[in-house]
Structure formats: structure tokens, C-alpha cells
C-alpha beads as a LAMMPS data file, in Angstrom:
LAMMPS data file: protein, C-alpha beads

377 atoms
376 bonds

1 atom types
1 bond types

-500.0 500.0 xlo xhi
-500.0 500.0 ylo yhi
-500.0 500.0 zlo zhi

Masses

1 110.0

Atoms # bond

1 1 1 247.056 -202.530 277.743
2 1 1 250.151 -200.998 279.192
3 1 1 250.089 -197.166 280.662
4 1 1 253.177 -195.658 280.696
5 1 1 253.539 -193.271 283.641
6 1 1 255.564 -190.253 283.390
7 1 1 256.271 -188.015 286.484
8 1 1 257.964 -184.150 286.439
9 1 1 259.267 -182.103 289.045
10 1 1 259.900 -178.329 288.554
11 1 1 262.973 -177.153 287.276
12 1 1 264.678 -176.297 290.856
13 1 1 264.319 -180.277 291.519
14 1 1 265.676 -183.313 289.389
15 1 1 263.518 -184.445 286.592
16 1 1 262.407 -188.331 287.044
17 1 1 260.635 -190.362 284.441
18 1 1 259.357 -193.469 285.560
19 1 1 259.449 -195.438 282.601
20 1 1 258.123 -199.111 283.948
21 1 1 254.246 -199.776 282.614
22 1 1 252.223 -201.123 284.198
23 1 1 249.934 -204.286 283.345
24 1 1 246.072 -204.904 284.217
25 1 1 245.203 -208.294 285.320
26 1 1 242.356 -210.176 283.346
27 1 1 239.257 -208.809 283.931
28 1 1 237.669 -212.434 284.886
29 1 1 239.539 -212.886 287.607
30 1 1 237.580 -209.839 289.547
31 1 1 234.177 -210.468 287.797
32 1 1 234.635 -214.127 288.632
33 1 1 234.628 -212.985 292.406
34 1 1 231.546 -210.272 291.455
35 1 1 228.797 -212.819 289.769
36 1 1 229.873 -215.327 292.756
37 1 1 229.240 -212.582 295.322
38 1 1 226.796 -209.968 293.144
39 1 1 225.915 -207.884 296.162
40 1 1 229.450 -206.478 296.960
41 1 1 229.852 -202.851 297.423
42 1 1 231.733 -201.113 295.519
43 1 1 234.763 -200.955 298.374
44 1 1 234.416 -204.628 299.215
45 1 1 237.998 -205.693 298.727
46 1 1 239.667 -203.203 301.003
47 1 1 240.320 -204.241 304.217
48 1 1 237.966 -202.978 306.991
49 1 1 239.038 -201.260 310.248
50 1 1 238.978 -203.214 313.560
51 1 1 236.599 -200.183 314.391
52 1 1 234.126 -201.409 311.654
53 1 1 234.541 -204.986 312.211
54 1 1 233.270 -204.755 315.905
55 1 1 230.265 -202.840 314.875
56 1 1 229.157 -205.648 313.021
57 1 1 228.822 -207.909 315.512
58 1 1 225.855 -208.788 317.785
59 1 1 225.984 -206.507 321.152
60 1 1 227.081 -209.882 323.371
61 1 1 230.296 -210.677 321.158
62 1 1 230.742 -206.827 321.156
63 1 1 231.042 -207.353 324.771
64 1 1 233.385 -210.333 324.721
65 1 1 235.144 -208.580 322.496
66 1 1 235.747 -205.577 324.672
67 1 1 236.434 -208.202 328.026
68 1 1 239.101 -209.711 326.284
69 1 1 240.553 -206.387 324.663
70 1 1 240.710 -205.063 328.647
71 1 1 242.774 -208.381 329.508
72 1 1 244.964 -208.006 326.154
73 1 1 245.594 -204.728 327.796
74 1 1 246.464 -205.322 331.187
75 1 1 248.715 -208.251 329.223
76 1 1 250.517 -205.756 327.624
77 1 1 251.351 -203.117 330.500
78 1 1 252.579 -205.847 332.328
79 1 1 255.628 -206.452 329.381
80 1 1 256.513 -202.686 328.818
81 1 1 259.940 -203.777 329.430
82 1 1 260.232 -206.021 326.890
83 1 1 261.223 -205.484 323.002
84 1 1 257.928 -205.709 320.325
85 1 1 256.977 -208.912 318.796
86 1 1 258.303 -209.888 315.530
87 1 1 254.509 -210.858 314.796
88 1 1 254.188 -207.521 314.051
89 1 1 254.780 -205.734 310.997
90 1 1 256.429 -203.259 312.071
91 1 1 259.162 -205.231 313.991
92 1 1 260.328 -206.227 310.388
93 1 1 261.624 -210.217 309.574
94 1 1 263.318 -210.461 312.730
95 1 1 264.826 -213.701 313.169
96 1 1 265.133 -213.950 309.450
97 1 1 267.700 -217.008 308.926
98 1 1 266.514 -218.338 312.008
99 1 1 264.118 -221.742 312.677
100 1 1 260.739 -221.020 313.769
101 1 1 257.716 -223.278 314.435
102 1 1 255.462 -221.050 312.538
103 1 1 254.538 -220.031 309.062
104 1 1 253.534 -216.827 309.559
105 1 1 253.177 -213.854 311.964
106 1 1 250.153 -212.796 313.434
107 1 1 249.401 -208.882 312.968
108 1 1 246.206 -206.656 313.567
109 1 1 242.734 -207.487 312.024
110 1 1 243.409 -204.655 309.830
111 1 1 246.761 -205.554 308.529
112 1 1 248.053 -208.433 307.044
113 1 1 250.407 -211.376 308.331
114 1 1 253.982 -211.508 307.371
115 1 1 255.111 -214.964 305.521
116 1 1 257.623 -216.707 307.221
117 1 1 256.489 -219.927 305.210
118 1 1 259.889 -222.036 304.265
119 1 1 259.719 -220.768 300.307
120 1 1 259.179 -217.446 301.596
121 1 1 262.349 -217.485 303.820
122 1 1 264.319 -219.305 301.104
123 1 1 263.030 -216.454 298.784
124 1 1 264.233 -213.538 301.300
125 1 1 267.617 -215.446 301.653
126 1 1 267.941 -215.550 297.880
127 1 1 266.908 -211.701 297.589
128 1 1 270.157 -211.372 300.465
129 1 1 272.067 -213.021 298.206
130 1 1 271.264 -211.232 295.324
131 1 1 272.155 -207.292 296.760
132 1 1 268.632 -206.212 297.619
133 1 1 269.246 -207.202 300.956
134 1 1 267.660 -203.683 301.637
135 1 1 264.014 -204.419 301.036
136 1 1 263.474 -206.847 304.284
137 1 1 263.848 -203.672 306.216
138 1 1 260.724 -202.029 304.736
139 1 1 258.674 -204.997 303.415
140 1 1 258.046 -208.242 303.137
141 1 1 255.679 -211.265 301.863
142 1 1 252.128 -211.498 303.346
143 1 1 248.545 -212.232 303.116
144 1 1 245.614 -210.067 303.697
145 1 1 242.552 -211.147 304.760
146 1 1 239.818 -210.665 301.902
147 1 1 236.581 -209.668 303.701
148 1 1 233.909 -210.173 301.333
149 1 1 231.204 -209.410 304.078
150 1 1 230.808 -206.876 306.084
151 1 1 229.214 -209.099 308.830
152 1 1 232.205 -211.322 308.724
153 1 1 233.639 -211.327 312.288
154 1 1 236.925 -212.570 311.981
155 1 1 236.547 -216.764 311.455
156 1 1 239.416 -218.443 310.415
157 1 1 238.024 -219.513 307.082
158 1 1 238.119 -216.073 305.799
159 1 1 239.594 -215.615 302.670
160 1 1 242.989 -214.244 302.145
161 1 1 245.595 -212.475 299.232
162 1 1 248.988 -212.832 299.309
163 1 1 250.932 -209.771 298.287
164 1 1 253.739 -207.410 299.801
165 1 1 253.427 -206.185 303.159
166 1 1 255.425 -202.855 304.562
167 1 1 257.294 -203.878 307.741
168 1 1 257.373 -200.033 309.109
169 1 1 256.110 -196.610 308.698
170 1 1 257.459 -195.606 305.366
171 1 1 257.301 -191.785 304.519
172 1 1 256.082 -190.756 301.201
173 1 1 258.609 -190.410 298.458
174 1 1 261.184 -192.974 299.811
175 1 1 261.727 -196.270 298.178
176 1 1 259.505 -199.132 299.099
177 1 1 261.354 -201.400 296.793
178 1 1 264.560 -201.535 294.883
179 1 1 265.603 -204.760 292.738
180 1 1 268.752 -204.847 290.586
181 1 1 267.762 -205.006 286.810
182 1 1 270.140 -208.396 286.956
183 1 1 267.715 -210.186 289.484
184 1 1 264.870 -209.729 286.624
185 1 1 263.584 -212.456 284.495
186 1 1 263.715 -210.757 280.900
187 1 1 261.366 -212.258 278.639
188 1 1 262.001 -210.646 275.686
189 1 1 260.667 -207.211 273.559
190 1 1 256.976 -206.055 274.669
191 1 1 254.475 -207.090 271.737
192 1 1 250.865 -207.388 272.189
193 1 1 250.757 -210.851 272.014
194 1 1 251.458 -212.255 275.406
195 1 1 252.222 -215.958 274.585
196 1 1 255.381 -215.108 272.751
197 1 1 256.868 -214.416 276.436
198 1 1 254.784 -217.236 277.698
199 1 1 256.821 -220.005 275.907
200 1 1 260.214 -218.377 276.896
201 1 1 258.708 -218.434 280.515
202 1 1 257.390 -222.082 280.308
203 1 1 260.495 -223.253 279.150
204 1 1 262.632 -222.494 281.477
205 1 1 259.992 -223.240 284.215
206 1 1 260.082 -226.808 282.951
207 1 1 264.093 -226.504 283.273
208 1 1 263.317 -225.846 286.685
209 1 1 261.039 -228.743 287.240
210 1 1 263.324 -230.839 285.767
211 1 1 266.858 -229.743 287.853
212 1 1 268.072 -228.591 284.171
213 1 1 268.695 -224.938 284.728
214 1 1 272.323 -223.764 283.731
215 1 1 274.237 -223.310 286.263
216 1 1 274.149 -219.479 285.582
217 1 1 270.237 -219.252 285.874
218 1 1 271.100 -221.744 289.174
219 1 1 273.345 -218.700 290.404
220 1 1 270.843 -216.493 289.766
221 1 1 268.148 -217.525 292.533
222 1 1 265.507 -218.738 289.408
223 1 1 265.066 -221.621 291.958
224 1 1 263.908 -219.911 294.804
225 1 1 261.790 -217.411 292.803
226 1 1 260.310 -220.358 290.485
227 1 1 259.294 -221.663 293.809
228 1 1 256.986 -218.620 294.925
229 1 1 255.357 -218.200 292.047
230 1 1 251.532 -219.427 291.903
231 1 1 251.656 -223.101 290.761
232 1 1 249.947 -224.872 287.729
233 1 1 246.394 -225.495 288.581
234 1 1 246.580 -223.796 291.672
235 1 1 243.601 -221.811 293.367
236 1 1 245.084 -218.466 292.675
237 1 1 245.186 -219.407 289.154
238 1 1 241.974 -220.935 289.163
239 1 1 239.823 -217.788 289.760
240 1 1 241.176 -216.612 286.165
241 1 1 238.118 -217.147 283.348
242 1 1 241.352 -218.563 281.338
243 1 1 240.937 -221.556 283.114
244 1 1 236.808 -221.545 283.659
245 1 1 234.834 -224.389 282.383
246 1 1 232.446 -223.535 279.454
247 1 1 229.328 -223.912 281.767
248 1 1 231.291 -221.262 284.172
249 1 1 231.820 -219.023 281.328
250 1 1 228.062 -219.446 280.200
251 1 1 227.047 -218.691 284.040
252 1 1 228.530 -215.507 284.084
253 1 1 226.320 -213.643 281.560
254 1 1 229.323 -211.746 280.651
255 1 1 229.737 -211.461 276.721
256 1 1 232.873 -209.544 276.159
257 1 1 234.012 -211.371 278.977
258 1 1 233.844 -214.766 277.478
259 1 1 234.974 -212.753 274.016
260 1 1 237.898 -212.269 275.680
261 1 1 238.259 -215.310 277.268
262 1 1 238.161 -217.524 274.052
263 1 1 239.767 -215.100 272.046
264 1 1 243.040 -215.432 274.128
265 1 1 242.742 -219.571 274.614
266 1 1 242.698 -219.411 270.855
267 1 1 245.609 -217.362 270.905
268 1 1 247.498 -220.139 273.053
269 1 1 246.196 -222.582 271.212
270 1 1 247.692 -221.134 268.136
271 1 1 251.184 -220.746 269.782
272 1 1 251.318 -224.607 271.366
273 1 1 250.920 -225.721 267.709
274 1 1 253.127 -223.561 265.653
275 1 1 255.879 -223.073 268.622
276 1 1 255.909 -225.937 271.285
277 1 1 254.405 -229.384 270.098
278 1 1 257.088 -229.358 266.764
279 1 1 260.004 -228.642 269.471
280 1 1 258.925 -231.565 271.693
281 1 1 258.955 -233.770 268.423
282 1 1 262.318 -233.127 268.004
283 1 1 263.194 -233.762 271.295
284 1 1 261.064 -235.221 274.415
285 1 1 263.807 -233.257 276.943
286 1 1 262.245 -229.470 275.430
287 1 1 259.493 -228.717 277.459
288 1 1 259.683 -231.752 279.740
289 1 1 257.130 -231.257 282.214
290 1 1 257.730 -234.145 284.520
291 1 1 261.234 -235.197 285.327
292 1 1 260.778 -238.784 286.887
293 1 1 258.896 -239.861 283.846
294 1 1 260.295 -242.287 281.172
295 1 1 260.121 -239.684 278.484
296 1 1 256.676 -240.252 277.105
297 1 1 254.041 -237.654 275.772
298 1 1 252.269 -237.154 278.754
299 1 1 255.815 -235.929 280.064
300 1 1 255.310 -233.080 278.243
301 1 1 254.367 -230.240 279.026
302 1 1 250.339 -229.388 277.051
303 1 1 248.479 -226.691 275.867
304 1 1 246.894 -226.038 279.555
305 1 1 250.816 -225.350 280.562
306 1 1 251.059 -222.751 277.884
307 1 1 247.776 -221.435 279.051
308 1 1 249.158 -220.976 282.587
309 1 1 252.116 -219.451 281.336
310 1 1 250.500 -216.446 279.641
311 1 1 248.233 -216.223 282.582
312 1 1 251.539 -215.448 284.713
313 1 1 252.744 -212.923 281.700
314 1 1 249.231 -211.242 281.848
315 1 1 249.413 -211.029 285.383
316 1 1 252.842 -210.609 286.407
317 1 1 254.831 -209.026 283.822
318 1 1 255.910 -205.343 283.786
319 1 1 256.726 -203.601 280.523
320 1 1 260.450 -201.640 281.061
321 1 1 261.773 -199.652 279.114
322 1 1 265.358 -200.214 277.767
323 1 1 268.291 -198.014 278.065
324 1 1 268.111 -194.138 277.738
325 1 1 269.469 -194.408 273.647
326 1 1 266.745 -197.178 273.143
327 1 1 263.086 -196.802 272.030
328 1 1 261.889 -199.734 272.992
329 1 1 260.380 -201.920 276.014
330 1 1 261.256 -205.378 277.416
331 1 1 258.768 -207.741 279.329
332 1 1 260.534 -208.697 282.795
333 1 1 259.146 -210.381 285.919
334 1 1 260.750 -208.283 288.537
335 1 1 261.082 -210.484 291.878
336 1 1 259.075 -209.277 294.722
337 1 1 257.695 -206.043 292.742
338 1 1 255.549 -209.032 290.891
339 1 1 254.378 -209.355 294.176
340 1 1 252.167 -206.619 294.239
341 1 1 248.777 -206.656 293.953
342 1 1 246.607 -204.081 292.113
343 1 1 244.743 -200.780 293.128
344 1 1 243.774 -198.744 290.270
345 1 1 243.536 -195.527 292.489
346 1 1 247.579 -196.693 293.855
347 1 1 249.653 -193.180 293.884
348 1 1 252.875 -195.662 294.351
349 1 1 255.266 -194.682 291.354
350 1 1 257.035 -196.957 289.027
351 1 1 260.557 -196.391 287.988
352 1 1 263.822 -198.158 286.343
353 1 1 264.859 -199.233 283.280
354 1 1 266.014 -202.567 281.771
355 1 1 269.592 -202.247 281.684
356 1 1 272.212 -203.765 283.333
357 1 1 273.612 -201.588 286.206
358 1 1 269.593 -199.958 286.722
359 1 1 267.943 -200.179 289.612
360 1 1 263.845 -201.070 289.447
361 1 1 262.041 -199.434 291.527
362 1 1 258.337 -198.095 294.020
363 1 1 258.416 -195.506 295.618
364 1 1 256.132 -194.545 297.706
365 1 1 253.437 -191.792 296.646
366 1 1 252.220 -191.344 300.102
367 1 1 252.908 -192.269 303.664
368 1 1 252.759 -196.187 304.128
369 1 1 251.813 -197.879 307.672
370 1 1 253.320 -200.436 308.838
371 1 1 251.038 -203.474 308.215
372 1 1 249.705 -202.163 304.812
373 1 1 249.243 -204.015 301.435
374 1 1 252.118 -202.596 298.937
375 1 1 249.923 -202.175 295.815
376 1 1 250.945 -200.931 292.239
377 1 1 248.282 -199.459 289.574

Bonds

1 1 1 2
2 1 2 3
3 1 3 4
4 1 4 5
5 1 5 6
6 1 6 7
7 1 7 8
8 1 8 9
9 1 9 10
10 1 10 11
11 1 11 12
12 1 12 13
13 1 13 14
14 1 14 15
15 1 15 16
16 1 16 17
17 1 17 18
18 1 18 19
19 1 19 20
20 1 20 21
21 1 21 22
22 1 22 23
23 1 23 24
24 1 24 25
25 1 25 26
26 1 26 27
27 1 27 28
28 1 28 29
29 1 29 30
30 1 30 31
31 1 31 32
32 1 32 33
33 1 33 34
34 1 34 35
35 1 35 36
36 1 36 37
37 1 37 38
38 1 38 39
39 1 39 40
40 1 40 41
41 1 41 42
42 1 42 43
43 1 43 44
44 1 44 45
45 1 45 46
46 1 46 47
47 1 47 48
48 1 48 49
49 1 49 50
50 1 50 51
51 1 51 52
52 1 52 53
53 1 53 54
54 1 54 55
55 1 55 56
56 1 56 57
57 1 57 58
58 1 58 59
59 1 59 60
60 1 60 61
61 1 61 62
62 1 62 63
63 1 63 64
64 1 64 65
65 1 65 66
66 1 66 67
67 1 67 68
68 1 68 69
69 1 69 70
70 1 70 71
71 1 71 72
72 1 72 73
73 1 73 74
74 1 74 75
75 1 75 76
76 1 76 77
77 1 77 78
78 1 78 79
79 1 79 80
80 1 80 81
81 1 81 82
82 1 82 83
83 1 83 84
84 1 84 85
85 1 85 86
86 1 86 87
87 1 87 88
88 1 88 89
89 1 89 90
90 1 90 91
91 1 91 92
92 1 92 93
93 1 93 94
94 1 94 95
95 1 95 96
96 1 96 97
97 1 97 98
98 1 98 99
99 1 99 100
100 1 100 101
101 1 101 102
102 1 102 103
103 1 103 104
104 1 104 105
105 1 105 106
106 1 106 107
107 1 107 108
108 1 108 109
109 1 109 110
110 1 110 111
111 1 111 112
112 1 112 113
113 1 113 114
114 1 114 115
115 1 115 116
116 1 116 117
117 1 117 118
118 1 118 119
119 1 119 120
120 1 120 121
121 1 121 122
122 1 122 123
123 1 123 124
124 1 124 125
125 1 125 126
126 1 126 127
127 1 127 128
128 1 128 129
129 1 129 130
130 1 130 131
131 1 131 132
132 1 132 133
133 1 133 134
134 1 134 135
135 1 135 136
136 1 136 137
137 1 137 138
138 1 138 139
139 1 139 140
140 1 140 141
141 1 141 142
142 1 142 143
143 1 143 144
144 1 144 145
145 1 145 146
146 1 146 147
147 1 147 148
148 1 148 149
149 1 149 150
150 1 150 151
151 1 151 152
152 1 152 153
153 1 153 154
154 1 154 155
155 1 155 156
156 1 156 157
157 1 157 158
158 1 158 159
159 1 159 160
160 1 160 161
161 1 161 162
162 1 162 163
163 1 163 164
164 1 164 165
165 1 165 166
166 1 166 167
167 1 167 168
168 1 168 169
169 1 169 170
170 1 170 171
171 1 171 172
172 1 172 173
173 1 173 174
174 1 174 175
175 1 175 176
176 1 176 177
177 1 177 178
178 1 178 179
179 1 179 180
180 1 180 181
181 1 181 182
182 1 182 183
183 1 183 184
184 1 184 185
185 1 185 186
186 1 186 187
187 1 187 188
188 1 188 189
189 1 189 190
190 1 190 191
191 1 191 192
192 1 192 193
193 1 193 194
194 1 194 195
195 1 195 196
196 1 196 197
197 1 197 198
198 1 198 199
199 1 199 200
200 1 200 201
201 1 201 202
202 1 202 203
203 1 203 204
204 1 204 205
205 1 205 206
206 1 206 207
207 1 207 208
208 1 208 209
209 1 209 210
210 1 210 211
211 1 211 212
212 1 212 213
213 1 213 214
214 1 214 215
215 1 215 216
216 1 216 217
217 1 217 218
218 1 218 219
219 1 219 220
220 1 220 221
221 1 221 222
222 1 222 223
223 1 223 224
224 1 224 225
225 1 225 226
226 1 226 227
227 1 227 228
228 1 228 229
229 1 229 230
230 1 230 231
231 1 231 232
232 1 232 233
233 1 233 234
234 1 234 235
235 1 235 236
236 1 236 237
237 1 237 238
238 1 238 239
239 1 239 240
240 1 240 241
241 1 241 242
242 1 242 243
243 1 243 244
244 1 244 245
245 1 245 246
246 1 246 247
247 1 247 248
248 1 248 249
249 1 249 250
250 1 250 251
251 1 251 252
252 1 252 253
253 1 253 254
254 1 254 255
255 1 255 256
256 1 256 257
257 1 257 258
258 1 258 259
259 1 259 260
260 1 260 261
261 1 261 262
262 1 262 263
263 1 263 264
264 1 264 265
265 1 265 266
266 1 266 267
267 1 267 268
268 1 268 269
269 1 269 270
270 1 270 271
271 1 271 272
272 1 272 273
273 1 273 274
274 1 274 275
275 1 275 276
276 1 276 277
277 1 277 278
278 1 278 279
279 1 279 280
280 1 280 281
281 1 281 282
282 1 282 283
283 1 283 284
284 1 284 285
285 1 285 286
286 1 286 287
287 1 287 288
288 1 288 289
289 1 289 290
290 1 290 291
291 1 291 292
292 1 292 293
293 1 293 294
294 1 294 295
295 1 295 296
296 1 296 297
297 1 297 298
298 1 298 299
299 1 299 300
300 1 300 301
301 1 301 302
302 1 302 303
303 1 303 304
304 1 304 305
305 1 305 306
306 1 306 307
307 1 307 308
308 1 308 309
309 1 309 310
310 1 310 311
311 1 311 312
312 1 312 313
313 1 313 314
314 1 314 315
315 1 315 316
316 1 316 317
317 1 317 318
318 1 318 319
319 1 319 320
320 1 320 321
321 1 321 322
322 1 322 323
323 1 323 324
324 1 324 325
325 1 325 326
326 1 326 327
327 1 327 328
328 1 328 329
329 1 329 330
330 1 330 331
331 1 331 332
332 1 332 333
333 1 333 334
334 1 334 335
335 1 335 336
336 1 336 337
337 1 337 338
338 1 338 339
339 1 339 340
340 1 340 341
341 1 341 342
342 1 342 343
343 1 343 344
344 1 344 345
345 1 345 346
346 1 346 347
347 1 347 348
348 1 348 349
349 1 349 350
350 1 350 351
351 1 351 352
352 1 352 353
353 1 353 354
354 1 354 355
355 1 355 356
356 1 356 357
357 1 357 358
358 1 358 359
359 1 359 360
360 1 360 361
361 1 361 362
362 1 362 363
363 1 363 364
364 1 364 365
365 1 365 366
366 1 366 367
367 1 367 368
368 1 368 369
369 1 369 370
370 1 370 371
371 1 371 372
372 1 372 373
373 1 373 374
374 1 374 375
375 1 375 376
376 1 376 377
């Protein structure tokens, strides 16, 4: 399940080995998107050209489209003067700190928006806070638009995928993002069971949801990153065959899918009984779900919680190695580098190691645009 990826430079340059794994996510959540949309071709999720885009569309919006492109134009020669619009990605997050009316910044059809959404800012001003500081000048938070149709012309219910956006022209080999080990969420030793990290993650998501973090995990920013993570029930953790309905599961016609898929609900299953339900028996305040209630069971938090949980460690996690005199891995949740979406075929290389003083790290295996998905293999 986890690749680790080692790279080596002749002898006249330094020898780097990247030593952080990476992690696959499910395999329903794609196939889930396949059997719902069976004629996709085989490059379907990557984002289309403007180019391609305005082929699709009949000859008399092809002509609109070129009419309003000539007045965008003039528009444009007429402000040479002035400075480039922080909608665009490559102007970076300016105005970061700063009160704006909207959300998010417009870019080109084929680039994503930058997210300027209130957790997002609050999650940039905690990543200030936190000495990485440094990252806001090459990328940022955004959302691509998922074109599942190549006749799609650009509505406004399109689809989109959040993930990390580069905010300028970033040459190959430089760093595209560089978190102190101490910002990381260390869930423990890698095994191949992923719901023994899931019930250190769920608990102190629930001391989060309850104001009863320490006040050193408070100091640490676990309040601003618990905030940007996908949320229990969710639609980005909805498209997961963990949380499919038995029909849905049926309807897919997927065996080793559904294999899969019970195989690791029985898994949680197995852990809420042995691990979490005899720990809320002893006390209603361990794995208290909702604060405001009076303390009863359905305060706490259930099986479906757990299930989310591992469904954020199967997703999210990256297996690190420990120090240089250590042979073995941790499981962290690396802010903003959990952020990045997959691309098998990504030449972006992984590198750090969990110890205190390291630096985790992407660097960039080719030359990034400004405006481009960040994605990790």
C-alpha cells in the first residue's frame, strides 16, 4: 500500500533520499465516479485547455465567445498601467490578512481558483504563525473545475476539486512546499491496519469539537487545520464506497470492490468494539461527539465516526520515515501537503523525515505554471 520513493544523484552532486511514502486513495472513490459516468475517456479528469473547450461549442457561442474575448481585450490594453489582479494565480494571496467580499478568486478556464474562503484564510494565517510562512508565495488552496464532459462549456454547476494551487511559475527542482515536522499531526507507527491511527485521529477531533484540546495542541493551530479538513458526512466523503449504501455497492458490479469495501467496515467495526465503545463506558467525556449535549449516548461519537476517521487516514496520511538511526515509519497528516490530490504519473518528489528539527517536503519534478493543480503520486 505504501511505495517508498528513493531518488540518487551522481556522485559529483549530493545524494537525496526522499523517504516520505506515499498513500493510494480507495479505489471506490474513482470507480464510484466511473460506473456513474461509464463513458469517460481515459484522460477525463484532467483539466481541458480553453483551446479545447471552445471547440466544443456550437459555431454561434464560438462566435460570442470570440466577441466578448475581443472586448476582454480591448479591456485589458486600456489598464496596462495598472498592477495584475490578485484573481490570478500568479499574483499570489495578495491581500492575505485583509477583508474581502469574496470567497475565492477567479482564474483562467484552465486553471483553478484560489480559496480565499474564511477557514482557508484562518488556515494560511495559522501556517504564518507556524514558520512556513514561505509556502503562500508559491501556492495556495483552490478548486479545479472537474470536467467530466467534453461538451461541457463552462456552466456554473460544473463540478469542482479542491486541492493546492501554485501561485507562480515554479522551476523544476525548487520546493513547492516545505512544512516543519512540528506542524504535523503524528499518529503513531505505520501498521497495515489503518484504524489504529483512526481512533488517535477521532479522538482528538472530538477534543476539537468539544473546545477540549490542551492548550499545547491549541498552540499548535489543530484548530484551524481541524477546520479544513473534509467534514463527517460531507460530499467529499460521500463519494468513498466506505460510506455507499448496500444497493450502491450491489449497483456497481464491482466484486473486489465491494470485497474491499466490507472487508475494511468490518475492520472498523472490529476496532469501535474492542477500542472505543468500552472507553466511552468509562467515561461519556472520551469521544464526546457533541458538546452542547447533556452527556447521553447519542453524544457519542459511533461506529460511522470511526468509519470517517480511517477514511481520512486512508486518504490523507503519509507514511515518514523516522530519524536517520531509526528503521521505522510514522503515520502523520502533514498540513497543506494533505492537500494534494493524486496523479499516478506525478514526477513531484517526496522528501523529509519525522523528526523534530526536519523539514517535509515537494519539490517540484518539473516546471509548474502558475494556476496548476499541485499533485503528489
Amino acid at each position: 500500500q505504501y511505495n517508498i520513493i528513493s531518488l540518487h544523484h551522481s556522485q559529483q552532486k549530493s545524494v537525496m533520499t526522499s523517504t516520505m511514502s506515499t498513500r493510494r486513495r480507495p479505489g471506490g472513490v474513482l470507480l464510484s465516479l466511473l460506473f456513474l459516468h461509464h463513458s469517460l475517456p481515459s484522460d477525463s479528469f484532467t483539466i481541458p485547455s480553453s483551446q479545447s473547450l471552445l471547440t466544443a461549442l456550437p459555431p454561434t457561442r464560438r462566435r460570442r465567445h470570440a466577441i466578448l474575448q475581443m472586448a476582454k481585450t480591448k479591456s485589458k490594453n486600456s489598464k496596462k498601467k495598472k498592477s495584475s489582479s490578485s484573481s490570478s494565480p500568479s499574483a499570489g494571496l495578495k491581500g492575505f490578512g485583509s477583508s474581502s467580499s469574496s470567497s475565492t478568486s477567479s482564474a483562467s478556464p484552465s486553471s483553478g481558483t484560489i480559496d480565499r474562503s474564511q477557514s482557508a484564510m484562518a488556515f494560511y494565517d495559522y501556517l504564518t504563525r507556524n514558520g512556513a510562512s514561505s509556502n503562500l508565495k508559491r501556492v495556495g488552496l483552490g478548486r479545479f473545475p472537474l470536467r467530466l464532459d467534453e461538451t461541457d462549456d463552462g456552466h456554473d454547476d460544473v463540478p469542482s476539486l479542491r486541492g493546492v494551487i501554485a501561485l507562480r511559475d515554479i522551476p523544476k527542482g525548487e520546493p513547492l512546499i516545505e512544512i516543519p515536522y512540528e506542524m504535523a499531526l503524528d499518529l503513531g507507527r505505520e501498521s497495515s491496519d489503518p484504524t489504529l491511527p483512526a481512533i488517535a485521529l477521532l479522538q482528538k477531533y472530538c477534543s476539537w469539537r468539544c473546545d477540549a484540546l490542551t492548550e499545547k495542541e491549541a498552540a499548535k493551530g489543530l484548530n484551524e487545520y481541524f477546520a479544513v479538513l473534509p467534514k463527517y458526512s460531507s460530499e467529499d466523503c460521500l463519494g468513498s464506497t466506505d460510506f455507499f449504501s448496500e444497493d450502491a455497492l450491489d449497483a456497481m458490479q464491482c466484486p473486489w470492490i465491494r470485497e474491499e469495501t466490507v472487508r475494511r467496515r468490518e475492520s472498523v467495526r472490529a476496532r469501535y468494539e474492542r477500542d472505543v465503545a468500552p472507553m466511552t463506558e468509562i467515561s461519556s467525556n472520551l469521544y464526546r461527539w457533541n458538546r452542547d449535549d447533556d452527556g447521553g449516548r447519542d453524544a457519542i461519537a459511533t461506529e460511522s465516526h470511526l468509519r470517517w476517521a480511517t477514511w481520512l487516514v486512508t486518504s490523507r496520511v503519509l507514511a515518514v520515515r523516522g530519524p536517520s538511526d531509526a528503521a521505522s515509519s510514522n503515520r502523520l497528516l502533514i498540513p497543506l501537503i494533505d492537500m494534494c490530490n493524486h496523479d499516478r504519473d506525478s514526477p513531484h518528489v517526496l522528501t523529509g523525515r519525522a523528526a523534530p528539527g526536519a523539514m517535509l517536503k515537494v519539490l517540484a519534478g518539473r516546471d509548474v505554471a502558475a494556476g496548476e493543480p499541485v499533485d503528489i503520486a
